[in-house]
Each structure stands twice: as structure tokens, then as C-alpha cells.
C-alpha positions, 0 to 999 in steps of 0.5 A, a space after each residue: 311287251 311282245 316284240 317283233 322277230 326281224 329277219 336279217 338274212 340276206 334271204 329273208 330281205 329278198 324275200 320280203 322285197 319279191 312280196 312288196 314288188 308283188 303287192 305293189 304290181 298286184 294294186 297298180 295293175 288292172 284286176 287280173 285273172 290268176 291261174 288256179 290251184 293252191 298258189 297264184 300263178 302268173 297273171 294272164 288277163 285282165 277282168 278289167 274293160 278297157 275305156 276302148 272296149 266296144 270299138 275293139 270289141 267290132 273291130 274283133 268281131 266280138 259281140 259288142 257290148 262293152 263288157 270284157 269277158 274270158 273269150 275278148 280277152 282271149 281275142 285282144 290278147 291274140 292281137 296283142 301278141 301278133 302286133 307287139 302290143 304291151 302288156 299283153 294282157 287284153 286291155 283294150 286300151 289306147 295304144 290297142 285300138 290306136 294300132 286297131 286304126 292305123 292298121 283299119 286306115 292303112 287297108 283303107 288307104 290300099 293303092 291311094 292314099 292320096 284320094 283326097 288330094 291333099 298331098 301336091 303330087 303334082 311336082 314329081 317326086 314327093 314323099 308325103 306324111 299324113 299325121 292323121 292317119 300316121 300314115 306315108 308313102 312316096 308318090 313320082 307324079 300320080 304313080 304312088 312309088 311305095 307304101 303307104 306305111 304306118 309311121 311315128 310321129 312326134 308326141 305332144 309338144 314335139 309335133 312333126 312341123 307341117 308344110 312343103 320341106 326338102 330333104 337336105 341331108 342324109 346319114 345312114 348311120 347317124 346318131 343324135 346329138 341330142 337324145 344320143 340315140 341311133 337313127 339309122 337311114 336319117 333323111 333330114 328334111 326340116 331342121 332336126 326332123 328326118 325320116 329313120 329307122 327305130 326299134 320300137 312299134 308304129 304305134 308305141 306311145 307318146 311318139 317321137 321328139 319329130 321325126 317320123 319314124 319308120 320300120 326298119 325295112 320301110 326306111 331302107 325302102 325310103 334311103 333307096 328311093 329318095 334323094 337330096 332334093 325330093 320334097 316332103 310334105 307333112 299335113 294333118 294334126 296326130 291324134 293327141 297333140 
């Protein structure tokens, strides 16, 4: 019976482990261009049309149709790149064309976001948070004081609650005792929901465990203009929850 030669080095392991990851990435991934040549290099952009593929096909100005080709995907990995979409392979995807609507919203939205009065900016100053459009801004009467600003909010299950709220504590450099993980600028407004700084997108999936999630330089904008005592107020429903 002809038997089979195991490699036993410590090299030839890696190596058959390197081939086995690559398989693996290769079957679970979307279908993929490789770069030419007598070996395949590393993947640069899906042949794959995304369930997403016509709404950001318009958004790009690309000929809609449906159908992904080399110049959309060129086009979608552009915008990849330049808002900190991952993989950055031009899949039109959900976070992509989630990221493509709270940015259309927020240029909508411009200098007033509370066009449709939904917001009760008629008690001073107030920072209003719409789970809709994932967007927030700060309002003192009618005069809109800063934003509107993307922000995160919490996933599936983990909804930011709605209703009028006032900010009762406030910690620049507040850690959570339950996720154990940094909140910097938290302004608490309703149990453990508070504004804070994060390190990831706007637009990163699910969402938060509640919190409204905000840029860095947004939520030291929020900590300057706020105060203990300053009404919230959260409406609308997340996409998704």
C-alpha cells in the first residue's frame, strides 16, 4: 500500500496552515479579482454585485444598472477608502450605503435639522438625537448652536431609549464598568446611555449597547457646550432595530 509522506518540520506546518487560512478566506469571501501574472496576488476587488449595488451605483453617478463592473468597483473602493469602510474591496454592501445615507441626510439636514419640529427646541437649550437619520446637534431656542452630526447608536436590542432626558453626570475620562472599555467626554443622560467619544466609524455596524456615539472632536464639542441639567431628547426608530 503506498503511503503518504507527512511534512514534520516547523516550516512545512506554517506552510500548510498559510494554504488552509487561504482557502478558507478565498471560499468565504465574495468572488474576487487577483492580479495577474504566474502567481495570484493579493485581492483588490470583488466581481460580486452587492445587495445595495443600484442605490450606490446613483449615489456614485454610475451608470445604474445593477450590475458591478471594474470602473464601480474602482468607484465604491474610492469611497471606501475615504470614509473608513471595511473591507475596502467595493462591495456595495449595507454598511456602504448606510454610510452613503447618513451622509446624503446629514447635507440634507445643513443648517436645519429640525425642519420638521420634532425636536422641543422651544425650552432652551436642548441637544436633540434623531435615531433615524443617526443624526445630532445642539439647539438654544431656535438658533442651532452646533451640528447636526452623524452619531452611533445602539444596536438591535440595545436601542437608545426615546423620550425628554437631562444630563445628570458628566466624566471626561470615564471607563465603563460593564464593557470595560473607555468613554471619553461621557455625558450621562438616561441610566448608563451618554453621549462619548469612540474609536470607530459613525457608520460601523451593529451599533452601540445605547449610547450615542460620537467623533472625537464632536464630543469635545458636545462636553464645551453642555452642562449638567441641559435636556436630550432622542426620537425616531434606528434602521434595523
Amino acid at each position: 500500500m503506498r503511503q503518504t509522506r507527512v511534512i514534520t518540520t516547523t516550516g512545512g506546518i506554517r506552510l500548510r496552515r498559510a494554504l488552509a487560512v487561504s482557502a478558507a478566506v478565498l471560499t468565504a469571501a465574495p468572488a474576487l479579482v487577483l492580479g495577474t501574472g504566474g502567481s495570484a496576488q493579493a485581492a483588490t476587488c470583488t466581481t460580486s454585485a452587492g445587495p445595495y449595488q443600484k442605490q450606490v451605483e446613483k449615489y456614485l453617478h454610475r451608470p445604474v444598472d445593477g450590475k458591478q463592473s471594474a470602473a464601480d468597483c474602482k468607484a465604491i473602493r474610492s469611497f471606501q477608502s475615504t470614509y473608513g469602510v471595511t473591507p475596502t474591496i467595493g462591495y456595495a454592501g449595507p454598511v456602504t450605503w448606510r454610510t452613503m445615507k447618513t451622509l446624503t441626510d446629514q447635507k440634507a439636514a445643513g443648517k436645519n435639522p429640525d425642519r420638521a419640529k420634532k425636536c422641543p427646541t422651544d425650552k432652551g437649550r436642548i441637544a436633540c438625537v434623531d435615531l433615524t437619520r443617526q443624526l445630532s446637534w445642539i439647539q438654544d431656542g431656535g438658533k442651532l448652536k452646533f451640528g447636526p452630526v452623524p452619531v452611533r447608536t445602539g444596536r438591535d436590542k440595545y436601542e437608545t431609549r426615546t423620550g425628554l432626558k437631562k444630563i445628570y453626570w458628566r466624566h471626561i475620562d470615564h471607563v465603563s464598568s460593564i464593557y470595560h472599555v473607555r468613554m471619553p467626554y461621557a455625558q450621562f443622560f438616561d441610566g448608563g446611555q451618554a453621549f462619548h467619544s469612540v474609536g470607530v466609524k459613525m457608520w460601523n455596524p451593529p451599533g452601540s449597547h445605547g449610547c450615542v456615539n460620537m467623533r472625537d472632536a464632536d464630543a469635545k464639542a458636545y462636553w464645551k457646550l453642555l452642562r449638567n441639567g441641559d435636556e436630550v431628547y432622542v426620537y425616531g426608530r434606528k434602521p434595523g432595530t
